[in-house]
C-alpha positions as CSV (number, residue, x, y, z in Angstrom):
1,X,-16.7,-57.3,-18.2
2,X,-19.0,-58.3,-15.0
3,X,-17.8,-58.4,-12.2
4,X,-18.4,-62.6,-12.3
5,X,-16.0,-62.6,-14.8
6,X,-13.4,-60.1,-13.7
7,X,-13.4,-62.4,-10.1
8,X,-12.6,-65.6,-12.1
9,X,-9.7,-63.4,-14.0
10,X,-8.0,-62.8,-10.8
11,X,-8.4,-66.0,-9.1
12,X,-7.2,-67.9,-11.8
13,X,-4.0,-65.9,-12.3
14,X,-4.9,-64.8,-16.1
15,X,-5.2,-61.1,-14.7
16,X,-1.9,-61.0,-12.9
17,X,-0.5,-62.7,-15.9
18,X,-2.3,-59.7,-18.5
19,X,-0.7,-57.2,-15.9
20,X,2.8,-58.7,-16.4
21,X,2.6,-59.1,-20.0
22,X,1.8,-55.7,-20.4
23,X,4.3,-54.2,-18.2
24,X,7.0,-55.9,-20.4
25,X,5.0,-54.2,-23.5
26,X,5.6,-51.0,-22.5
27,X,8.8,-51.3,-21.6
28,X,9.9,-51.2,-25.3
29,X,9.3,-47.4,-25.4
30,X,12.5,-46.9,-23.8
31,X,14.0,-49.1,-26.6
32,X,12.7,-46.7,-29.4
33,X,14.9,-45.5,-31.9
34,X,13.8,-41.6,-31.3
35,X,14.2,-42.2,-27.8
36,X,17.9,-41.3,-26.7
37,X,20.1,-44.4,-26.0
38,X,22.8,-43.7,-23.8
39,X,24.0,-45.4,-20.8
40,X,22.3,-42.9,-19.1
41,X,19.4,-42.3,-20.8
42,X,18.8,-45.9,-20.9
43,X,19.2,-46.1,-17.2
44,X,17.1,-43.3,-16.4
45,X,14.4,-44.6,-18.6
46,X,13.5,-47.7,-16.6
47,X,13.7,-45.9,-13.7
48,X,11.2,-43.5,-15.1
49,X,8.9,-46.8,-15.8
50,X,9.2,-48.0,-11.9
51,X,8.2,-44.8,-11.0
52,X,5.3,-44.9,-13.2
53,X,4.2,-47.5,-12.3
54,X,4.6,-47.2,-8.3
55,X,2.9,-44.2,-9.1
56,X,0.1,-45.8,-10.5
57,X,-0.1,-48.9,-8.1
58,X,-0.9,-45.9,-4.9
59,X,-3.2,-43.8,-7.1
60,X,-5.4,-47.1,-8.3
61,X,-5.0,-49.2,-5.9
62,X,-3.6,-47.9,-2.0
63,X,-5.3,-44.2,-2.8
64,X,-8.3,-45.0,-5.4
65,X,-11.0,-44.9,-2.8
66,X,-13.6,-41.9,-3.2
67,X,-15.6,-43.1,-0.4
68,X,-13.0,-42.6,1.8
69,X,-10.1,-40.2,0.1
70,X,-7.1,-39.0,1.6
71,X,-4.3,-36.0,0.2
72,X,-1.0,-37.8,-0.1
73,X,1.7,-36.4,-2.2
74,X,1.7,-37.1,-5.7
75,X,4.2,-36.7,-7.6
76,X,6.5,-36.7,-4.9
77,X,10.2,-36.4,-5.3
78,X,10.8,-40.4,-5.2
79,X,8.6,-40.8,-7.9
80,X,8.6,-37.7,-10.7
81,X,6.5,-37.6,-13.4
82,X,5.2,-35.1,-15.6
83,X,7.5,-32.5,-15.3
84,X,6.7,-31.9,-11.9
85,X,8.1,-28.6,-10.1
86,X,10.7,-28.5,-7.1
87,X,9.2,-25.5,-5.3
88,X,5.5,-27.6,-5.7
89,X,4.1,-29.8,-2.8
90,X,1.7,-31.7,-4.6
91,X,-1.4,-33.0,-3.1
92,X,-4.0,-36.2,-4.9
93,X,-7.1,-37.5,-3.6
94,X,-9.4,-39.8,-5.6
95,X,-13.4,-38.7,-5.9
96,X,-16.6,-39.1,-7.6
97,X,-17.3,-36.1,-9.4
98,X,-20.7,-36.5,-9.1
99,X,-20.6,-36.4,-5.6
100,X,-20.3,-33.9,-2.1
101,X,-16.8,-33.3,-0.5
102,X,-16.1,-31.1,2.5
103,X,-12.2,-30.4,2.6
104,X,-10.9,-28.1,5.5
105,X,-7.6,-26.8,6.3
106,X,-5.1,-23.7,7.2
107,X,-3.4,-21.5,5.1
108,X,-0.3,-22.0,6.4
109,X,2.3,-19.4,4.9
110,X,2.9,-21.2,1.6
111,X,3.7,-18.6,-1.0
112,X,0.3,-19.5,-2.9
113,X,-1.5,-23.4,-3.8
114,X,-4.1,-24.1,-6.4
115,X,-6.6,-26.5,-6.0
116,X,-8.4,-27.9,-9.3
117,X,-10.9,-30.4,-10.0
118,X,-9.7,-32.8,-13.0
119,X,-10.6,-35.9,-14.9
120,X,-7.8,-38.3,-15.9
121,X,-7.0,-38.4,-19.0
122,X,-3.1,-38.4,-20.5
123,X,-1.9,-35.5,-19.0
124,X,-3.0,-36.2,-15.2
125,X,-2.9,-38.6,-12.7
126,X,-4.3,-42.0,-12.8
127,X,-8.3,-43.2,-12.2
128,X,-10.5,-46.2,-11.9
129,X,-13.8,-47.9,-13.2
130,X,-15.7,-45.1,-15.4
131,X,-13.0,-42.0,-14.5
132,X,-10.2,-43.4,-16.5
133,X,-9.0,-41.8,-19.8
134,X,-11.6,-38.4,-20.0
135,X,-10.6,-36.0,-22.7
136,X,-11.5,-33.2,-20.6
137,X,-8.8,-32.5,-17.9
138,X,-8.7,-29.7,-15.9
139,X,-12.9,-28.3,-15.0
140,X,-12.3,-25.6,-12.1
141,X,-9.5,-24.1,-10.1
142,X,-9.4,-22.0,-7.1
143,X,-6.5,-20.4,-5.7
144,X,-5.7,-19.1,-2.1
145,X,-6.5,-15.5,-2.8
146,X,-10.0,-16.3,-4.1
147,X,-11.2,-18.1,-0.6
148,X,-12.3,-17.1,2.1
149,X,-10.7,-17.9,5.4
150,X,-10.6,-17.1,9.3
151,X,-9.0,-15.1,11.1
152,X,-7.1,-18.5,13.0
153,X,-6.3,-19.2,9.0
154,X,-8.6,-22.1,8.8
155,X,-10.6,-22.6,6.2
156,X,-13.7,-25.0,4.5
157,X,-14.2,-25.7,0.8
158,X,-16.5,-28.0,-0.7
159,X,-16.3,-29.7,-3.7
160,X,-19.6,-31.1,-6.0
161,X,-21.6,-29.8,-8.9
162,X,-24.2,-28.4,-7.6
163,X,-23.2,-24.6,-6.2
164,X,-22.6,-24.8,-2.3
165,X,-22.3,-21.9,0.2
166,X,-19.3,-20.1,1.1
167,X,-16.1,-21.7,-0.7
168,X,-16.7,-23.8,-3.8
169,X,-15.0,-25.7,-5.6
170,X,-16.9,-27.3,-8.9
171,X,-16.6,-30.4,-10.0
172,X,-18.1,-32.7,-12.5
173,X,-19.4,-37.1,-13.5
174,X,-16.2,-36.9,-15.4
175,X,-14.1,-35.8,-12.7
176,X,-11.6,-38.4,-10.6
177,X,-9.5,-36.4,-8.2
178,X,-8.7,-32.9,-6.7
179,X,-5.2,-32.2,-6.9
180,X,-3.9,-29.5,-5.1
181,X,-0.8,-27.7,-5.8
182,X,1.3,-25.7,-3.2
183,X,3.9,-23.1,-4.2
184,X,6.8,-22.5,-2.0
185,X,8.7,-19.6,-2.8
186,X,11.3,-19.5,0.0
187,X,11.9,-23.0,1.2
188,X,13.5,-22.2,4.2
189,X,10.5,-20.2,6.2
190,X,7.3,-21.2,4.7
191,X,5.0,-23.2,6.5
192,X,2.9,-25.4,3.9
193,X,-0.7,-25.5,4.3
194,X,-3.0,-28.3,5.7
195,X,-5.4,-30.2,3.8
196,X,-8.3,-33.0,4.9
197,X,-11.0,-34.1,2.7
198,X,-14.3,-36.2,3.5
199,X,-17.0,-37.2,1.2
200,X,-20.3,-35.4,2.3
201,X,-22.6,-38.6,3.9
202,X,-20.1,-41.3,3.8
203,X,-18.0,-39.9,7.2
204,X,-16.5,-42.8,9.1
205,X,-17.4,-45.2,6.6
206,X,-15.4,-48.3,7.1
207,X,-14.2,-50.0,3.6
208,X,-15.5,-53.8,2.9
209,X,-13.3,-56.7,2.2
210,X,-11.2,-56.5,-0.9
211,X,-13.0,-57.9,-3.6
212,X,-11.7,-60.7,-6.9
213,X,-13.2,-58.3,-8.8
214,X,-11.8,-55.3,-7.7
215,X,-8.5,-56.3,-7.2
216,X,-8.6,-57.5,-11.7
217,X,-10.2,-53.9,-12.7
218,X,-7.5,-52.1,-10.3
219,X,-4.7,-54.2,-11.8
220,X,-6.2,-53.1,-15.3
221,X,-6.7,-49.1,-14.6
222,X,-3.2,-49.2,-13.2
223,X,-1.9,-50.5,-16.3
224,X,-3.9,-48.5,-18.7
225,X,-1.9,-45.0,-17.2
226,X,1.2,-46.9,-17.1
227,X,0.7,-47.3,-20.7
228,X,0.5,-43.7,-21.1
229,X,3.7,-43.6,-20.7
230,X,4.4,-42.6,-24.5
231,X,2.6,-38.9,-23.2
232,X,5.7,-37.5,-22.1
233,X,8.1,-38.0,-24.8
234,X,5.8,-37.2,-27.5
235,X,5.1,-33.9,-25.6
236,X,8.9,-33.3,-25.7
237,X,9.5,-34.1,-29.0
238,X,6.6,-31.8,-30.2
239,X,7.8,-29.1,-28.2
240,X,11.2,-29.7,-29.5
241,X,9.9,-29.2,-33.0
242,X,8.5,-26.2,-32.7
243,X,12.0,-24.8,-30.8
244,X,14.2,-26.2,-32.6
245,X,17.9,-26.8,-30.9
246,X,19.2,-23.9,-28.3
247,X,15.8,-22.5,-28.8
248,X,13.0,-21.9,-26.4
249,X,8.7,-22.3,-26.5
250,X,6.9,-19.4,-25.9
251,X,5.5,-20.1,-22.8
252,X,1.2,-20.9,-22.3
253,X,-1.8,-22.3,-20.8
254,X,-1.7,-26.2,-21.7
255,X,-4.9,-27.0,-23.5
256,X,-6.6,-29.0,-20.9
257,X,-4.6,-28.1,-18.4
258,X,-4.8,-25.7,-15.4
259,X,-5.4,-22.0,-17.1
260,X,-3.6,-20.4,-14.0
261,X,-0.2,-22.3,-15.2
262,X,1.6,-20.9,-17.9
263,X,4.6,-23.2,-19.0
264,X,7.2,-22.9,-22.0
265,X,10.1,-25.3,-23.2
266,X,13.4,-24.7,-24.4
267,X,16.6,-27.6,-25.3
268,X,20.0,-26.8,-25.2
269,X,23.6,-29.1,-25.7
270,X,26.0,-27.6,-23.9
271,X,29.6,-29.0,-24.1
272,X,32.1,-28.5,-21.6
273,X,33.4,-25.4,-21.8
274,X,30.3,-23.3,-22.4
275,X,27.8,-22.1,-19.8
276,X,23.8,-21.5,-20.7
277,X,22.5,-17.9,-19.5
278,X,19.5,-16.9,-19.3
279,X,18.2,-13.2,-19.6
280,X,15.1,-11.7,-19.2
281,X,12.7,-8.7,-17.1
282,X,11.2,-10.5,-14.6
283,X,7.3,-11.1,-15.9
284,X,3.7,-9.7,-14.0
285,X,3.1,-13.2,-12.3
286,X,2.6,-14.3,-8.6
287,X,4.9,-17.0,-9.4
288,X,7.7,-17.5,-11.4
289,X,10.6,-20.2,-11.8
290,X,13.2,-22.4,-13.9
291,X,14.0,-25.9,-13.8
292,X,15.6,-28.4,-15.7
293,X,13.8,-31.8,-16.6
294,X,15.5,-35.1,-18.2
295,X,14.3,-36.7,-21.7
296,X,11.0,-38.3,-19.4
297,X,10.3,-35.1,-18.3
298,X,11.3,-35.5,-14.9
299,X,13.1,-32.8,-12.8
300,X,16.4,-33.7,-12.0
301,X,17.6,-34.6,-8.1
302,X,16.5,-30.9,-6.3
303,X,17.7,-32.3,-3.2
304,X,21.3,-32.7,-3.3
305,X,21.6,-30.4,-6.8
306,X,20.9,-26.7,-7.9
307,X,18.9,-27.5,-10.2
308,X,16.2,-24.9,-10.3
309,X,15.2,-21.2,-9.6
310,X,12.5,-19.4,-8.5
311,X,11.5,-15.6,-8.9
312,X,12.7,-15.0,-5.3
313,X,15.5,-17.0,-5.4
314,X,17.1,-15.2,-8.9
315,X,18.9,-11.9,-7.9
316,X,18.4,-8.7,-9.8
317,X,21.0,-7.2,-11.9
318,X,21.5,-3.4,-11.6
319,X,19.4,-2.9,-15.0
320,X,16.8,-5.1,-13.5
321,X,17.5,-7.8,-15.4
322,X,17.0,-11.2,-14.0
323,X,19.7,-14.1,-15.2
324,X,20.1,-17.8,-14.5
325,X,22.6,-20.2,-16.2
326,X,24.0,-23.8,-15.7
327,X,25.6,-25.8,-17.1
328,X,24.1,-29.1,-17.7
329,X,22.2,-30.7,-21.1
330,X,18.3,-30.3,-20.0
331,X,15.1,-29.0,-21.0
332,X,13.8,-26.0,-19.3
333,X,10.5,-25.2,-18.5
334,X,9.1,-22.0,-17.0
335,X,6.0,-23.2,-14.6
């Protein structure tokens, strides 16, 4: 579509329209008959829809710029999706993968944080114009062990294809955003680190007007992740499959995903009386935890609930055994 016609969209109403018509689309997936139907379920699953699609209104269109990106959180815990983790502060920013980024920052004393490089496709965040809907997902990573920083903690990384000196990051055409993942281990006394990002040439760069035409093709990238929305439960139900009821996934890199992250899956039904426990030597990781996650593969409320554990929250039995149980209906996933 040229940019002629995707002006003439917008002014006449026809995109806002197409926007509306297919937000009420999508909207039947919480309707579907493998889709639980309770009260509750029901409930949460529009709510997991608004949230989808506030998420994708301030990826696309209030955080889409890679001219002039900025980290904000994403997910955050107002607006869940994709299973995200209650010790993770989550930082997003939108780029060109075919261009030059200089991000700087300071450790901090954040347990550990990942940055990667990714394209948007089903799994990951939203993207506009030609980033939208890659198959290839996750192209690079770096953790905080493998820069190299100052003594005052500070730090610079930069982020583009071709091979820079000192701290690189790669990145890729297909690429649309850094996200950056920090992992708090003890809530209470870590400090989280600090993050800024630039693109290399463009510093100070003022945005133009809002355009027709850019307002119709952000309407439409918006929509095209919110219509991903189908991801989630078919992830669940496939992991469900393979296991089975009070059963859990042996945990593993997500094709596509980040290959630092190992996750696994179990489902249990619990009824009033009875108690889930969980057994198990604590593994060789840097990083460890439980959570539980709803139907849409959201975590549940963290802030006012128990409703996770982390390797340095779990207590050691005498045997050396590491347990965890609760006692509500949930998926849960080992990150």
């Amino acid at each position: 579509m040229t940019p002629d016609e995707r002006a003439a969209r917008l002014i006449s109403g026809a995109a806002w329209s197409d926007f509306c018509r297919r937000l009420d689309a999508i909207g039947a997936q919480i309707l579907r008959p493998d889709v639980p139907g309770t009260p509750l379920d029901r409930a949460e699953g529009y709510r997991h829809l608004t949230r989808t699609l506030v998420a994708a209104l301030q990826q696309i269109v209030e955080f889409g710029d890679a001219l002039r990106p900025v980290f904000y959180q994403n997910p955050a815990a107002p607006v869940k999706w994709g299973g995200d983790n209650p010790d993770n502060l989550y930082l997003h920013a939108a780029i060109d993968g075919a261009a030059h980024y200089r991000i700087r920052g300071r450790r901090g004393s954040v347990h550990d944080f990942i940055l990667s490089t990714s394209a948007a496709g089903p799994m990951e965040a939203a993207a506009s114009g030609p980033h939208k809907n890659k198959s290839h997902l996750v192209f690079a990573e770096l953790c905080a062990r493998d820069l190299e920083i100052a003594a005052d903690g500070s730090f610079e990384i930069h982020v583009a294809p071709e091979r820079q000196p000192g701290n690189w990051l790669p990145s890729h055409p297909d690429v649309g955003f850094v996200l950056i993942r920090q992992y708090f281990y003890d809530w209470e006394h870590e400090e989280n680190a600090r993050f800024e990002i630039e693109r290399v040439g463009c510093e100070g760069l003022a945005p133009p007007p809002l355009s027709a035409a850019r307002m119709d093709e952000m309407l439409d990238d918006a929509m095209a992740w919110v219509e991903r929305l189908p991801y989630w439960t078919k992830l669940v139900q496939r992991s469900f499959a393979v296991a089975g009821p009070n059963g859990l996934q042996h945990q593993g890199a997500v094709r596509g995903g980040a290959s630092d992250i190992f996750y696994g899956q179990g489902f249990f039904e619990l009824a009033e009386d009875q108690a889930l426990l969980i057994e198990l030597a604590p593994p060789d990781a840097r990083y460890w935890q439980f959570g539980l996650c709803s139907h849409w593969f959201e975590t549940f409320d963290y802030a006012n609930h128990q409703s996770s554990l982390n390797g340095r929250q779990i207590r050691l039995d005498s045997d050396g055994v590491a347990a965890a149980g609760d006692r509500e209906r949930a998926a849960g996933v080992a990150d």
